[in-house]
VMD Tcl script that draws the C-alpha trace (Angstrom):
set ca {
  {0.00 0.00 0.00}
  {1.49 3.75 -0.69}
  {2.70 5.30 2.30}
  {2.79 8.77 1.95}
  {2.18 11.74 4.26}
  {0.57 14.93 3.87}
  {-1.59 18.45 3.96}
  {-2.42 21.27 2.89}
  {-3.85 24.64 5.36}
  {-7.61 23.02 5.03}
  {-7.65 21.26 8.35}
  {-6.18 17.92 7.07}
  {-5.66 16.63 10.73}
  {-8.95 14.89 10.44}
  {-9.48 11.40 10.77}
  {-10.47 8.96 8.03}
  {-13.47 6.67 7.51}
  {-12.40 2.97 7.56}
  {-12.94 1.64 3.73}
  {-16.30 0.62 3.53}
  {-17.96 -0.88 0.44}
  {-17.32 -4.38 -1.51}
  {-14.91 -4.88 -4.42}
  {-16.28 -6.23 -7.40}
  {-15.08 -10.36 -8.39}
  {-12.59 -10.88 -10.85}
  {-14.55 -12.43 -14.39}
  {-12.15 -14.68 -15.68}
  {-12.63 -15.77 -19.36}
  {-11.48 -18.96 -20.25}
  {-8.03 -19.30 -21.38}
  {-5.02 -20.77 -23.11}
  {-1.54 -20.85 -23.41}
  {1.00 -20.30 -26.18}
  {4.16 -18.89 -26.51}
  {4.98 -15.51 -26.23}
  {8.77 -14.65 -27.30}
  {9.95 -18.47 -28.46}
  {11.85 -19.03 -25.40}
  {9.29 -20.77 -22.80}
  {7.60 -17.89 -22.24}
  {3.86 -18.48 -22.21}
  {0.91 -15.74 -21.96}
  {-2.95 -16.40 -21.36}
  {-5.62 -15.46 -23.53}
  {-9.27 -15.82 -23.84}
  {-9.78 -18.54 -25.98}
  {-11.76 -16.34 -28.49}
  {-8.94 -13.68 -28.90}
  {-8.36 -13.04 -32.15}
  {-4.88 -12.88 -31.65}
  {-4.70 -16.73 -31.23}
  {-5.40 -17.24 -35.21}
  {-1.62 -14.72 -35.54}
  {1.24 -17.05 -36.38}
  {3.42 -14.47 -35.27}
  {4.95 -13.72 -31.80}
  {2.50 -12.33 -29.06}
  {3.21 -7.89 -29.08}
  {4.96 -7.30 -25.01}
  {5.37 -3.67 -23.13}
  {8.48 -2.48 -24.22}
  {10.59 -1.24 -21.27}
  {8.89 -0.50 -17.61}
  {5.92 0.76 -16.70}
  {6.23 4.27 -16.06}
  {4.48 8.07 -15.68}
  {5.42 11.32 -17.70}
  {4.29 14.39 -15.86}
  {4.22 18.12 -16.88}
  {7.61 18.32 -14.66}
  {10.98 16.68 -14.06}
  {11.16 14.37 -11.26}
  {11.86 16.38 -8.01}
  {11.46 19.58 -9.63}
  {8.55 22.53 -8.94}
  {4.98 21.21 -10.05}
  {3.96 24.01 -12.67}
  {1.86 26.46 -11.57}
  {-1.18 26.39 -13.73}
  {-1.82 22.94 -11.94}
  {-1.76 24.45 -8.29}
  {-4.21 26.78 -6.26}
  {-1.67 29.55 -7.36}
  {-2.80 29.28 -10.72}
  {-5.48 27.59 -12.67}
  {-5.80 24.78 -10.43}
  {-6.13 22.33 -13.50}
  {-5.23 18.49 -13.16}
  {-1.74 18.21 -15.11}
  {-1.45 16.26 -18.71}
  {-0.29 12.78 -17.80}
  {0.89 10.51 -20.54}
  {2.80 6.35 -19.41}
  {4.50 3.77 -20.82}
  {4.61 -0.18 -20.90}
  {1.26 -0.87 -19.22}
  {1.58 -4.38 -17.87}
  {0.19 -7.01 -19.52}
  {-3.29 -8.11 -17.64}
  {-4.36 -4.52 -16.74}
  {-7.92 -4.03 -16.83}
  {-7.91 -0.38 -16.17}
  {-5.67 2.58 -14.67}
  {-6.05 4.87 -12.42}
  {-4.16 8.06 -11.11}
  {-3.47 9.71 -7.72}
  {-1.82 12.90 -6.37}
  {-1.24 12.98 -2.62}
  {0.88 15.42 -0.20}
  {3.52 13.39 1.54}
  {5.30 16.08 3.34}
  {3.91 16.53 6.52}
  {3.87 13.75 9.25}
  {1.43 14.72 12.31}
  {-1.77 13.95 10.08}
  {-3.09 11.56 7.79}
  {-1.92 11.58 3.75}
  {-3.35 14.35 2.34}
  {-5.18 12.96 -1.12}
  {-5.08 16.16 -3.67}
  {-6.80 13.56 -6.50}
  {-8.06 9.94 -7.44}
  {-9.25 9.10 -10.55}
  {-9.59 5.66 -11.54}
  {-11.24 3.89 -15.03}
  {-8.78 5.33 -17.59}
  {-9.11 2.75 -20.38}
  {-5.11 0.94 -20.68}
  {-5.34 1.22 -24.46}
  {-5.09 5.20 -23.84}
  {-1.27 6.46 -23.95}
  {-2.20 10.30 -21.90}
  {-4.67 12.19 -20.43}
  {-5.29 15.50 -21.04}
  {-4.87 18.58 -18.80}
  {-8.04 19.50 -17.25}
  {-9.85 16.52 -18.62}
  {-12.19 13.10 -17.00}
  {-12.46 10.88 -19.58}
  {-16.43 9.59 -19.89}
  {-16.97 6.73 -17.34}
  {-14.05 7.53 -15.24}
  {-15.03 8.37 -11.24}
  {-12.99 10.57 -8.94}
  {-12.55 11.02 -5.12}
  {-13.88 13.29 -2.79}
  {-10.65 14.60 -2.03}
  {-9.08 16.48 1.35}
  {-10.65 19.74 0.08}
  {-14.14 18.63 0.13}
  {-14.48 18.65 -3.59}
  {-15.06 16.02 -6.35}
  {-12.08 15.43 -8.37}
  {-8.78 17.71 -8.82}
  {-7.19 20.22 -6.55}
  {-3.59 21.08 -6.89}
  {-1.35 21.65 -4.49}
  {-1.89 24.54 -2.04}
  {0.71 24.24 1.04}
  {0.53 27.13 4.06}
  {2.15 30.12 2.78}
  {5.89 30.31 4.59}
  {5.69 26.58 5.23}
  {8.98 24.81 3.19}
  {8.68 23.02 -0.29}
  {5.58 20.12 -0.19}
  {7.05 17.15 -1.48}
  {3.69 15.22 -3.70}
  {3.73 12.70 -5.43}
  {1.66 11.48 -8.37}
  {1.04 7.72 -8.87}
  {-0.46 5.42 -11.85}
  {-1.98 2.53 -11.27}
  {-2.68 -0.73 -13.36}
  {-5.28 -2.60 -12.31}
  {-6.70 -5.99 -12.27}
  {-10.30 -5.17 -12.40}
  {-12.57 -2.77 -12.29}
  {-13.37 -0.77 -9.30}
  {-16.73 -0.48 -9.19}
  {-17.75 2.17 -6.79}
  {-19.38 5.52 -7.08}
  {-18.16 9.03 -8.44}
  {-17.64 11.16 -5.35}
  {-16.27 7.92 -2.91}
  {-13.91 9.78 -0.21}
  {-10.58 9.84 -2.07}
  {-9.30 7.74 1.30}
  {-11.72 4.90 0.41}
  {-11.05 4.91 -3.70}
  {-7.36 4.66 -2.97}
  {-7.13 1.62 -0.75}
  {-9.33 -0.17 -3.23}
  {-6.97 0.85 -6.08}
  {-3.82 -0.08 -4.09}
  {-5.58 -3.52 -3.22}
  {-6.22 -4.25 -6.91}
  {-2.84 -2.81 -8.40}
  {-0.71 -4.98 -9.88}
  {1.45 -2.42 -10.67}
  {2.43 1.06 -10.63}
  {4.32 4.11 -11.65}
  {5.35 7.55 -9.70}
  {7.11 11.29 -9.85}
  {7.59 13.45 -7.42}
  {7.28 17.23 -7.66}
  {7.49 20.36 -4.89}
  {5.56 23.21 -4.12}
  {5.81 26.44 -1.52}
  {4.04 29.51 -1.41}
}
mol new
graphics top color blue
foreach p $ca { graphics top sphere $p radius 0.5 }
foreach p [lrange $ca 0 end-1] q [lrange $ca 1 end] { graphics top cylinder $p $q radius 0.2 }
display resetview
């Protein structure tokens, strides 16, 4: 599960709701084997995949899963995506999605401060893994989002106490193996442990931001 620690001046110090809800059972299709690369490798597949009539080898992610955000790892999040400025959910594009993922999701939490609990900026989950990016600003149709630590539905950027020292936050995408089947507007705290129980994989970068 992602540890991370967090807040912003919005009186953060309160104390979560246990998880409640049930998470939706895994529909396996039946399936077969074959090779994959011609070295032992085997894959499963539905049995009525198309792909199973290709005489060729089975297409793999190429290189590691991984996250592309607006800014360089460690560096200041750009301001357009904070409470400074237009307080817009940044363009995210990834890599490699693992093989078996049956959607992603994305989070943004404040892990910088350690006298409360994590401070959840965003939680989106239902991006479709053919998709490469999302959009700044955008919720693709059929995605849900978290009520997050401001008390709103979907994005807010990060908005630290004025004076206090660079926020460390990191954003996070997940690969899932299932659906999570739970409503738009679930507190952020709830949607996340679902998507970190389901993950079978996942991708980060850190950025900083002071006021």
């Amino acid at each position: 599960m992602l540890s991370v620690l967090g807040a912003c001046d919005t009186g953060d110090g309160k104390t979560l709701p246990e998880p409640t809800g049930t998470i939706a059972p895994v529909t396996v299709p039946p399936v077969t084997e074959l090779p994959l690369d011609g070295v032992g490798t085997l894959a499963s597949l539905p049995l009525e995949s198309p792909i199973l009539d290709s005489s060729g080898p089975l297409p793999a992610p190429s290189g590691p899963f991984s996250i592309v955000a607006p800014w360089t790892d460690g560096t200041p999040i750009d301001s357009i995506n904070t409470c400074n400025g237009a307080n817009v959910s940044p363009a995210v594009s990834w890599t490699a999605v693992p093989e078996g993922t049956v959607e992603l999701a994305i989070a943004l939490v404040d892990e910088s401060v350690d006298d409360g609990p994590p401070f959840i900026h965003w939680v989106l989950a239902g991006l479709s893994p053919a998709d490469i990016s999302l959009s700044e600003g955008s919720t693709p149709l059929g995605a849900i989002e978290g009520l997050n630590f401001f008390g709103n539905v979907g994005y807010d950027g990060p908005c630290p106490p004025p004076g206090d020292p660079a926020h460390t936050y990191r954003l996070t995408i997940f690969a899932l193996n299932q659906q999570i089947e739970l409503a738009d507007g679930t507190p952020a705290a709830d949607l996340l442990d679902f998507v970190q129980i389901v993950a079978i994989a996942s991708a980060d970068v850190t950025g900083t931001f002071e006021q």
